[in-house]
Wavefront OBJ file of the C-alpha trace (Angstrom):
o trace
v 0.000 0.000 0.000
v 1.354 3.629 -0.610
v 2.355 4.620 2.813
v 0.157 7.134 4.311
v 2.009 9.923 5.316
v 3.112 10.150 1.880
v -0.391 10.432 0.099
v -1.131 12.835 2.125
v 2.188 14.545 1.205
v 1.392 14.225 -2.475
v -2.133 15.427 -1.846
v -0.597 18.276 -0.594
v 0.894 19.037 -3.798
v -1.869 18.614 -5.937
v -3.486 21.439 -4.105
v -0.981 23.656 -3.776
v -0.293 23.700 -7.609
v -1.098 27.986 -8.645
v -1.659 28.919 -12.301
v 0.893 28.175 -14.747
v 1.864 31.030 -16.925
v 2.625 29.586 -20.512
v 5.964 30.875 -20.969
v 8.168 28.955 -19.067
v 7.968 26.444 -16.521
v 6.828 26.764 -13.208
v 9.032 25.652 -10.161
v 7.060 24.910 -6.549
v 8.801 23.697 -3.708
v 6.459 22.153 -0.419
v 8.522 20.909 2.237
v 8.016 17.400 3.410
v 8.604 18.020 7.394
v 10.429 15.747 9.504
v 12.465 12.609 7.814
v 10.165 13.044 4.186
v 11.366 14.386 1.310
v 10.754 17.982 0.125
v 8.502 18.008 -3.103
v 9.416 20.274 -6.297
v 6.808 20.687 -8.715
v 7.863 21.195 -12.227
v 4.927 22.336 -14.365
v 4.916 23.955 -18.223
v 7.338 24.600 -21.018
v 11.401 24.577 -20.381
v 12.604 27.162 -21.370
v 16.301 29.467 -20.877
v 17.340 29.695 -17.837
v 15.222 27.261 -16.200
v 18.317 24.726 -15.049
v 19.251 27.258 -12.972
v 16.436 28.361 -11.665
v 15.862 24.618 -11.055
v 19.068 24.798 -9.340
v 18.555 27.841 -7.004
v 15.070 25.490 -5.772
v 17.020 22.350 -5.304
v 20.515 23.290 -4.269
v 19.880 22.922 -0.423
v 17.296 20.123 0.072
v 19.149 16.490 0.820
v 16.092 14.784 -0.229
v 13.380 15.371 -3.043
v 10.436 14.143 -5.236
v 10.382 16.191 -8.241
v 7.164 16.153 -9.847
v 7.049 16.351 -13.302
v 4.069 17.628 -15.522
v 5.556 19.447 -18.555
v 5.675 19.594 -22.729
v 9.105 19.371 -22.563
v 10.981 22.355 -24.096
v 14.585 23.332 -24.455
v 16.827 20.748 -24.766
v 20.089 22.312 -23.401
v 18.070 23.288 -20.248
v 16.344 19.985 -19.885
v 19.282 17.914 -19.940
v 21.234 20.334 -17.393
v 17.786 19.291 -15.261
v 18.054 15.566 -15.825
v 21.991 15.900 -15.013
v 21.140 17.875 -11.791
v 17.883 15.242 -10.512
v 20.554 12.186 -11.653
v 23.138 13.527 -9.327
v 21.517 14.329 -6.155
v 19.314 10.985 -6.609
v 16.546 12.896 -6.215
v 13.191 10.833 -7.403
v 11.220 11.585 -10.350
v 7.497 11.368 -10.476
v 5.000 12.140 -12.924
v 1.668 12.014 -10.804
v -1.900 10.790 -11.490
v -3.609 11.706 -14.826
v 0.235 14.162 -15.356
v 1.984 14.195 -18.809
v 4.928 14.636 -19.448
v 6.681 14.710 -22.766
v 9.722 15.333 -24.539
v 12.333 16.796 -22.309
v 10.385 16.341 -19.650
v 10.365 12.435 -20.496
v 13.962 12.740 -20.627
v 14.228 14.015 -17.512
v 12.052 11.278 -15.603
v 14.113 8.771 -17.212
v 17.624 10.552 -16.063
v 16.292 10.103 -12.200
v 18.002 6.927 -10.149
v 14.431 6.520 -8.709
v 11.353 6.546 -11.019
v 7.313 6.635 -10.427
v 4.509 6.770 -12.260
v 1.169 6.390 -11.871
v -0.736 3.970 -13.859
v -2.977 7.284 -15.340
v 0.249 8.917 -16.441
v 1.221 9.529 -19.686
v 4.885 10.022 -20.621
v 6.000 10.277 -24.354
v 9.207 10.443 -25.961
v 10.263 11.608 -29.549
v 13.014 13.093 -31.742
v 14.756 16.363 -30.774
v 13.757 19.369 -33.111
v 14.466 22.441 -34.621
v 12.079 24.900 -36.330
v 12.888 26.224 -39.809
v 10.870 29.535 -41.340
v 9.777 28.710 -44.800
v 9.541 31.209 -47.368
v 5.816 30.919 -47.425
v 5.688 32.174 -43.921
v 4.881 28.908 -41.814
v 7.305 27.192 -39.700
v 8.264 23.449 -40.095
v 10.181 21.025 -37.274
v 12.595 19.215 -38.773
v 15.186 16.380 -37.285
v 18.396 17.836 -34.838
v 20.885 15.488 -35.055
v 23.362 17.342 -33.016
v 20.483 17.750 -29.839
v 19.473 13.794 -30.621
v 23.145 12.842 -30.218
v 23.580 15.153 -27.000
v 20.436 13.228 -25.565
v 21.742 9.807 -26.321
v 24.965 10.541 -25.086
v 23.542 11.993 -21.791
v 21.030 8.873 -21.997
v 24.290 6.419 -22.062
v 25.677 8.199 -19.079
v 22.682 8.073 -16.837
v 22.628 4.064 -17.652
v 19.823 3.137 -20.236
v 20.289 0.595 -22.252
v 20.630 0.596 -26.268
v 17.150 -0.269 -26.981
v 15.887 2.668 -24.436
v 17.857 5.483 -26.174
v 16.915 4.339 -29.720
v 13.084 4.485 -28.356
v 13.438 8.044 -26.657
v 14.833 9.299 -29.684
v 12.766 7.648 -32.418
v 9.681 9.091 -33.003
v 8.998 12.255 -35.521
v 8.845 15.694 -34.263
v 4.969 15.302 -34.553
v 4.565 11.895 -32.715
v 5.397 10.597 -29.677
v 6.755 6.950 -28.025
v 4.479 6.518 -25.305
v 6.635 4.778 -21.959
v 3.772 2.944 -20.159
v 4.535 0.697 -17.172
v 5.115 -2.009 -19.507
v 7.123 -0.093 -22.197
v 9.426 0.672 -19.354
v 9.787 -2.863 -18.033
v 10.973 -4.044 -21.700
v 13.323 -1.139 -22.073
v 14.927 -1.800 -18.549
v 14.045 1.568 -17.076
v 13.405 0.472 -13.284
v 10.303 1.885 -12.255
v 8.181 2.134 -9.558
v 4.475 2.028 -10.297
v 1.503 3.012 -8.337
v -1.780 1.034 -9.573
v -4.853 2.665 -7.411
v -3.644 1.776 -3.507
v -1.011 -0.033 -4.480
v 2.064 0.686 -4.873
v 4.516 -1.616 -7.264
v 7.955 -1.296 -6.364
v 10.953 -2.085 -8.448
v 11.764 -5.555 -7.083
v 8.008 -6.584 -7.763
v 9.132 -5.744 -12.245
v 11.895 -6.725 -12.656
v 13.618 -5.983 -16.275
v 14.723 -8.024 -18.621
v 18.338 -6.233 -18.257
v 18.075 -7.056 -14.671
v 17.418 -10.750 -14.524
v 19.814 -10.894 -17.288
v 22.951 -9.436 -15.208
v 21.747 -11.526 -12.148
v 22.084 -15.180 -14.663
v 25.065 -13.826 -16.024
v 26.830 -12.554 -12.397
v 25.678 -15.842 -10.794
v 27.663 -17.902 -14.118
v 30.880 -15.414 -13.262
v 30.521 -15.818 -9.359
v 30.767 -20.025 -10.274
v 33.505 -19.737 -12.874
v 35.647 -17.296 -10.882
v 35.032 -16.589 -7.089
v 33.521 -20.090 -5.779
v 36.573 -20.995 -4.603
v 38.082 -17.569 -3.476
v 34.724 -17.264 -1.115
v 33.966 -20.290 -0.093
v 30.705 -20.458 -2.070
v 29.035 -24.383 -3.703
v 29.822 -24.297 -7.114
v 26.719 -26.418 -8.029
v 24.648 -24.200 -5.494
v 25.576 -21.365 -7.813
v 25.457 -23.042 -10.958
v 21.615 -23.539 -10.246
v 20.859 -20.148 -9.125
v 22.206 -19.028 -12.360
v 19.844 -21.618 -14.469
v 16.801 -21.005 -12.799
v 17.390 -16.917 -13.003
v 17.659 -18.103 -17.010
v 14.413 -19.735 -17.108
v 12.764 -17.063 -14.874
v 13.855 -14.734 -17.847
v 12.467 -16.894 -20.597
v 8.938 -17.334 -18.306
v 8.450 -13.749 -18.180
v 9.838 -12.070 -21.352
v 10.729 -15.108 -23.913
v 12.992 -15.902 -25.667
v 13.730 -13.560 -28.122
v 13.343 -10.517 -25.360
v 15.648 -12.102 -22.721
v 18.478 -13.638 -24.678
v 19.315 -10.349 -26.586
v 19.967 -9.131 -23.305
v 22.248 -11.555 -21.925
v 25.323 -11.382 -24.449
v 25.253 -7.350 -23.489
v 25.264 -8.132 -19.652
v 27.842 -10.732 -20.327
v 30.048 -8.475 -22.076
v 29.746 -5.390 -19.475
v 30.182 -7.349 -16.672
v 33.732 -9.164 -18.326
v 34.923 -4.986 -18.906
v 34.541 -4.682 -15.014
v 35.954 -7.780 -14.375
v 39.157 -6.803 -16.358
v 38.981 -2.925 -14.132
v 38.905 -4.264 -10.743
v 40.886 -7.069 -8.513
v 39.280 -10.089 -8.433
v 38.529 -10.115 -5.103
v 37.302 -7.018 -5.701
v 35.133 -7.921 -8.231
v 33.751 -11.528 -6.379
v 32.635 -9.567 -3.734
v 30.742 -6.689 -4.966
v 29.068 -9.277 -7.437
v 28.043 -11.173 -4.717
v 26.974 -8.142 -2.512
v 24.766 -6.696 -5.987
v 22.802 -10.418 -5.904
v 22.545 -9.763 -1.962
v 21.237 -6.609 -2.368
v 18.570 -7.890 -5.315
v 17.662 -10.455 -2.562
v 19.246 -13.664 -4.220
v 20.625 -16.601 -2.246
v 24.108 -16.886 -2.504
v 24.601 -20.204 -0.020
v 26.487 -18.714 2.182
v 24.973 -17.622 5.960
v 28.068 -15.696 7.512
v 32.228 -15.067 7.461
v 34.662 -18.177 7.935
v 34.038 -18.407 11.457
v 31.401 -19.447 13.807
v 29.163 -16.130 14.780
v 28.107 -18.620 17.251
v 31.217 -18.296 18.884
v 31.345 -14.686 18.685
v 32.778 -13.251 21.478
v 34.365 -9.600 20.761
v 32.574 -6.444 19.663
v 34.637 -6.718 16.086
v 33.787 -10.240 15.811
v 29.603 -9.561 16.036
v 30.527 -6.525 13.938
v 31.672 -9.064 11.267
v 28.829 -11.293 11.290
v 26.084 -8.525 11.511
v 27.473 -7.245 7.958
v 27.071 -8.894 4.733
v 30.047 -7.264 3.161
v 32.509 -8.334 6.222
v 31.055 -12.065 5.822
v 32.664 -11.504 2.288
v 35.941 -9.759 2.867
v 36.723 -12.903 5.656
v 36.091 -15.367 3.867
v 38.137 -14.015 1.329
v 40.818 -13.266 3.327
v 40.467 -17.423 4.899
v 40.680 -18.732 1.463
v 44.164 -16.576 0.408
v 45.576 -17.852 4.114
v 44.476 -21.473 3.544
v 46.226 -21.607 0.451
v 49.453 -19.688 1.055
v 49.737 -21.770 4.707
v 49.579 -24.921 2.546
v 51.940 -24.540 0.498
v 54.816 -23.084 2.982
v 56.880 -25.112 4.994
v 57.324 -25.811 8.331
v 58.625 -22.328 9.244
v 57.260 -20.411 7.053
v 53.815 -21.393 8.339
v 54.647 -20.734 11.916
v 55.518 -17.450 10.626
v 52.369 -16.742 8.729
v 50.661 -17.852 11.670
v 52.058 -15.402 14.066
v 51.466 -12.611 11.652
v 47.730 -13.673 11.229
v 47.648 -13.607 15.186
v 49.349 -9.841 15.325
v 46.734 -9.037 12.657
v 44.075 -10.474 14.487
v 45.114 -8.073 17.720
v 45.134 -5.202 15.226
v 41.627 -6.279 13.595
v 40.034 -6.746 17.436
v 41.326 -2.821 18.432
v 38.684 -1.320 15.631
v 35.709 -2.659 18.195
v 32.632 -2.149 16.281
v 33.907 0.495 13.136
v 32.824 -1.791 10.095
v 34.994 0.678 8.004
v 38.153 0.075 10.183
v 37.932 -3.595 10.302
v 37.270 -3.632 6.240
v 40.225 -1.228 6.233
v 42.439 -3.840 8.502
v 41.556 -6.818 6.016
v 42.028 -4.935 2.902
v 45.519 -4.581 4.501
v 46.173 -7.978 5.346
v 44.796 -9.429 2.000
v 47.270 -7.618 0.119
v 49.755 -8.542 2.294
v 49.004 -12.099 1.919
v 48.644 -12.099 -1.964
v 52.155 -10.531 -1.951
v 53.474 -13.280 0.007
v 51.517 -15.415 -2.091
v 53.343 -13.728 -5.026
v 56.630 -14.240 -3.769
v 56.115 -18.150 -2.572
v 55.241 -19.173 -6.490
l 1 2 3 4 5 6 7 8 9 10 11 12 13 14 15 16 17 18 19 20 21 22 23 24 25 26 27 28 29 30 31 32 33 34 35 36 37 38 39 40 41 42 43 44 45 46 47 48 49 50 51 52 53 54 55 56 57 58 59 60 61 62 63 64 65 66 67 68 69 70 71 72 73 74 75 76 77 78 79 80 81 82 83 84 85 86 87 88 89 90 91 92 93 94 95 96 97 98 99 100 101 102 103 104 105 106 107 108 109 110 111 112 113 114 115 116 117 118 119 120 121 122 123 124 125 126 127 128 129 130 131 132 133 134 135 136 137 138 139 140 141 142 143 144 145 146 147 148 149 150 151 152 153 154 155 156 157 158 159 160 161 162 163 164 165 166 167 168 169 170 171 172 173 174 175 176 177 178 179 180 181 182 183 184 185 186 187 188 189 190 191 192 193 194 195 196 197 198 199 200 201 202 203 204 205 206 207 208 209 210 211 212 213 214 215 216 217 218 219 220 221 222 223 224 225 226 227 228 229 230 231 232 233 234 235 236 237 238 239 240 241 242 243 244 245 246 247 248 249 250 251 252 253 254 255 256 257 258 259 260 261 262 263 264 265 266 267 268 269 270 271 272 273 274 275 276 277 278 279 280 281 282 283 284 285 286 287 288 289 290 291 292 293 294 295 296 297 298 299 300 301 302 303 304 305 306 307 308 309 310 311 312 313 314 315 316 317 318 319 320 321 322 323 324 325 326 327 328 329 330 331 332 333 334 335 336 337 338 339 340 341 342 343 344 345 346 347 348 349 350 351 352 353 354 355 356 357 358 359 360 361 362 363 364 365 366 367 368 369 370 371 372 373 374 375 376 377 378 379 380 381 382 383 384 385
């Protein structure tokens, strides 16, 4: 259900909205009170110098729904918008029975957090320019410098292919309507309010989404099984029945074209980071999306527990990660050391321990501490091959 204290936030809103001159749009700022987020109405025409007015509304509130009902307007100032809403991760939110087109779709779609409302209408087409004609009327015509400047922006803000191609598509005189379901296909995560309830992103999934969680789980099991401790086969299965999740929901033809592109996108990041690095952030993304990864805490008992840095470690998710990292590099240097060396290791994993147990409870000190130690141990690791 859509929380309470928010519809009557929104309602708010609705009421508050004055008359729009036609010129230019409008910008109305309600404050949400205590722990909500401020609202900023954006209604009518964009126009010169409306990014920084936008700005001047915006540029001290931590938290914001910006509410979009608008024809769109000047590129240049609509994308300076977008760029501003993307970077504060501010939510955009184009309310009951509210259009928004053009720019203004471009501007919803730039937002980390979308909503819509099942009555709103949001439409996408072509940038355009107006040419006089000799016989005095004016005709739109194609820009492909302000289509590539959208795209570009588009790319940056993290649509995929197929999205761009269907924001900038249309004629000057039509429009790409983005529907709940358009939205879904062109992996723009949405959140969708349907009457009293409220649809969040986890409840529609994309087909870009499922796709990156078959093809993470297929990395995690080639790549980081080992290095975290993780069932190989526990993973390999996750991965499959992600894949025929896809196929159930979207087909064939929809999901597959997607997972070649995830592949590929997750094998550039792959080559960017460490791999330990990488393992664990992959797993922590499938965490995050609420997958099971097999695992239920670090390399050691948490029934054991008996330090404030140990609980520390097995109340966080990431920590689980980073020690059973770290007790997979030990194992496997320790093994293959001799006699002395190993004592040695073992001391030094006992002084690290003592410097590990001194952060108490600071998560960000004891990840700090094994960072330290994991490097460390892969150089020693280095120099024993």
């Amino acid at each position: 259900m859509f929380p309470a204290a928010r519809r009557h936030l929104l309602a708010i809103a609705f009421c508050a909205a004055p008359a729009l001159p036609a010129a230019a749009a409008e910008f109305v700022v309600i404050d949400g009170g205590p722990g909500m987020p401020s609202i900023i109405e954006v209604s009518g025409p964009i126009v010169p110098g409306d990014a920084d007015r936008f700005w001047k509304q915006s540029r001290n509130l931590d938290k914001a729904i910006v509410m979009l009902e608008s024809p769109g307007g000047d590129v240049e100032e609509g994308l300076s918008i977008g760029a501003e809403v993307h970077q504060r991760g501010f939510t955009a939110f184009v309310p009951p029975d509210g259009e928004c087109y053009s720019m203004c779709a471009i501007i919803w779609a730039a937002a980390k957090h979308r909503v819509m409302d099942r009555t709103s209408t949001i439409g996408a087409h072509a940038a355009f320019a107006r040419r006089a004609q000799a016989d005095g009327s004016v005709q739109a015509y194609e820009s492909g410098m302000a289509n590539a400047d959208i795209g570009a922006f588009l790319n940056d803000v993290g649509l995929s292919r197929k999205a761009i191609r269907y924001f900038t598509w249309a004629a000057p005189d039509d429009f790409n309507l983005i529907t709940p379901e358009v939205a879904q296909l062109l992996d723009i995560d949405t959140t969708v309010i349907d009457g009293d309830t409220l649809y969040n992103v986890e409840d529609r999934p994309t087909p870009g989404t499922i796709a990156r969680q078959t093809a993470t789980y297929m990395f995690l099991q080639g790549d980081c099984a080992s290095l975290l401790g993780m069932d190989d086969a526990f993973l390999r299965q996750q991965g499959e029945e992600r894949l025929k999740f896809g196929h159930q929901i979207f087909g064939g033809e929809v999901f597959m074209d997607r997972l070649p592109e995830m592949a590929d996108r997750i094998k550039m990041t792959q080559e960017r980071m460490a791999l330990k690095d990488w393992c664990t952030a992959a797993a922590g993304d499938l965490h995050t999306d609420k997958l099971p990864l097999g695992i239920s805490g670090p390399s050691f008992d948490c029934s054991k527990a008996s330090s404030r840095t140990e609980h520390a470690i097995c109340g966080s998710f990431d920590l689980w990660l980073q020690d059973r990292a770290l007790g997979s590099l030990y194992s496997v240097i320790r093994s293959k050391g001799a006699d002395r060396e190993r004592a040695d290791l073992t001391r030094r994993q006992r002084d690290w321990i003592g410097q590990r147990e001194r952060c108490g409870a600071d998560e960000q000190c004891i990840a700090d501490r094994y960072n330290a130690w994991f490097l460390d141990l892969s150089l020693l690791g280095a120099g024993a091959r």
